[in-house]
C-alpha positions in Angstrom: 38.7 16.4 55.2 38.1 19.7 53.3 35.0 18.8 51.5 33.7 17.2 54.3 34.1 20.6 56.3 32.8 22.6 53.9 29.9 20.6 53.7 29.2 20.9 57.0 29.3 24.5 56.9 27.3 25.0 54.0 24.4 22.7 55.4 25.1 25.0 58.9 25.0 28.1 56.6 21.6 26.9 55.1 19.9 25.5 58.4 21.0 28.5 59.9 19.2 30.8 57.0 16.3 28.8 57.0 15.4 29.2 61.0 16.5 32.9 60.7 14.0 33.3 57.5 16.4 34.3 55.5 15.6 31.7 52.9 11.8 31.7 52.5 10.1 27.9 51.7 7.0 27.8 49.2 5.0 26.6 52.1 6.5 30.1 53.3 5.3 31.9 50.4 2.1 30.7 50.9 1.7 31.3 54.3 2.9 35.1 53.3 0.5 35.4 50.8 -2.3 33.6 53.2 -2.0 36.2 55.8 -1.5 39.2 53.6 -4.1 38.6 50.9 -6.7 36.6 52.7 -5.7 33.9 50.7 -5.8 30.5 53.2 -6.6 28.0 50.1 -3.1 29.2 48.7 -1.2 28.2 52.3 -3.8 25.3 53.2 -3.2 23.5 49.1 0.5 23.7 49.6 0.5 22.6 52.8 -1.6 19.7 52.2 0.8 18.9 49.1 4.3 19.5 50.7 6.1 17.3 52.8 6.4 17.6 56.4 8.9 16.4 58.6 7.1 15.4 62.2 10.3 15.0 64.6 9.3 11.4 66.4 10.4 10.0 70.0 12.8 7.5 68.9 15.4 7.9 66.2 16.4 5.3 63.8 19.8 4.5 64.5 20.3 4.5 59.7 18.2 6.3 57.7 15.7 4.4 56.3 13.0 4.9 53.5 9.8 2.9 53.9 6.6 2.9 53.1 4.1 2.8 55.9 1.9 -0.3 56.7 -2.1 -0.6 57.8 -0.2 -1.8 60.9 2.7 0.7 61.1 2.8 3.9 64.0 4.9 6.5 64.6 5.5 8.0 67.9 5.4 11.9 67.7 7.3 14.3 69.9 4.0 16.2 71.6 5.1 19.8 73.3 2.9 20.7 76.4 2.9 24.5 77.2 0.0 25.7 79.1 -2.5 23.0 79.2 -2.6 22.3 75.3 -0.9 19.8 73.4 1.0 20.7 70.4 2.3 18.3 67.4 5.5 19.6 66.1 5.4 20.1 61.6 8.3 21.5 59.8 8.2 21.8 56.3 12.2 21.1 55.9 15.1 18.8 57.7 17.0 21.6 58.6 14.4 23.8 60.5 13.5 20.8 62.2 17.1 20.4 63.2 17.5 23.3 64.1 14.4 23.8 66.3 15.3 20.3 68.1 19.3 21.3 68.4 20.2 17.6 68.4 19.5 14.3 67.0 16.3 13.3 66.5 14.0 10.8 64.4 11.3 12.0 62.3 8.9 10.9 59.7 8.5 12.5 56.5 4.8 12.6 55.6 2.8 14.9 52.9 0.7 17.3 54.2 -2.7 15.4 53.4 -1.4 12.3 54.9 -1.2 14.2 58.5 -4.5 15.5 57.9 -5.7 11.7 57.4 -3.9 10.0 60.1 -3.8 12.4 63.0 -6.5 13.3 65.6 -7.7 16.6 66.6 -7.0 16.3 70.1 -4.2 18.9 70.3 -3.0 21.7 68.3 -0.3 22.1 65.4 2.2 23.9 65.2 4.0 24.2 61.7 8.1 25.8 61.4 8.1 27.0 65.3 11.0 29.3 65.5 10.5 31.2 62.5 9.1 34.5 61.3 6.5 32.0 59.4 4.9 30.1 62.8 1.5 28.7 61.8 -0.5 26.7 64.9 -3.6 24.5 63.5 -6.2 24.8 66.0 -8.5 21.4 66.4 -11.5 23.0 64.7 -9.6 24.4 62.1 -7.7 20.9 61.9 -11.1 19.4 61.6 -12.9 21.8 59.1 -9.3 20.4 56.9 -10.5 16.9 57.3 -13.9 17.4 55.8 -12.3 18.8 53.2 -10.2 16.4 52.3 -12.6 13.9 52.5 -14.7 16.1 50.1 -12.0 15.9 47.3 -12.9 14.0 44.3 -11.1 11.1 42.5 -10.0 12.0 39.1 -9.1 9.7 36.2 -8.4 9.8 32.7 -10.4 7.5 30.4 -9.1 5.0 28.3 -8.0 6.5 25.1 -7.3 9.7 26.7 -3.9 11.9 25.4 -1.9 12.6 28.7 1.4 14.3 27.8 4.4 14.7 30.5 6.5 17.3 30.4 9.2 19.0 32.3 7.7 20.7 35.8 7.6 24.5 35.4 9.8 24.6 39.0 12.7 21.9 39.8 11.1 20.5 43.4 13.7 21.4 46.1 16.5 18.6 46.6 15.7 16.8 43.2 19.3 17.2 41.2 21.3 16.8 45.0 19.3 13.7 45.3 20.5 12.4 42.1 24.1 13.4 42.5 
């Protein structure tokens, strides 16, 4: 009963950090050194890379990990506040938790994969309720989709040395996933 307490508080202690900015996320970082150094590729080249948790209408009554179909939809929870649409984005569980104060589903998508999949009929707005708020606007949601459309493939020819190696930064949640 004690570990189970204490693991409540710690992931209370961490959501609560998160929403209040103690704790800052890389998408964070980059959204800090966006706005302060007129860096956007920085923000928009993590964002397009991280995951993002979009909070969804109906939540799954078990977590579940799937891979999305041609055929598969999600339902997105879209905020209305003075005549414009907004898509909820939160670049962790916990601020998304935190910002809905209750249960809710969600899909977990990378940041490139929103770009692909969703419209530009209504505006973005990524980590509401913290110090690092950043609303897509549809042009600018737009002008992202060109770009991404503009990336080019890359392979390595046959033959060709590829060495692996340990990643100069853990990703976040990789050793508590394997615990």
């Amino acid at each position: 009963m004690q570990n189970l307490l204490q693991t409540i508080m710690r992931k209370f202690y961490l959501s609560l950090q998160l929403f209040i900015g103690v704790i800052t996320t890389p998408l964070d970082q980059a959204y800090v050194e966006a706005t302060k150094n007129n860096k956007e590729s920085v923000f928009y080249n993590e964002f397009l890379s991280s995951t993002i948790f979009i909070p969804t209408i109906n939540a799954p009554e078990e977590d579940k990990h799937s891979r999305a179909g041609n055929d598969d939809t999600i339902s997105p929870i879209i905020i209305e506040s003075d005549g414009e649409k907004y898509l909820m984005l939160f670049d962790s569980k916990e601020r998304l938790a935190s910002w809905a104060q209750r249960e809710v589903g969600f899909a977990a998508l990378p940041g490139h994969a929103i770009v692909e999949m969703m419209g530009t009929d209504f505006h973005w707005v990524l980590n509401v309720g913290t110090k690092y708020t950043k609303t897509f606007v549809p042009d600018e949601i737009e002008w992202l989709k060109g770009n991404l459309k503009n990336i080019e493939k890359q392979s390595v020819s046959s033959g060709a040395q590829v060495l692996i190696g340990a990643p100069a930064k853990i990703p976040d949640g990789l050793i508590e996933s394997l615990t």
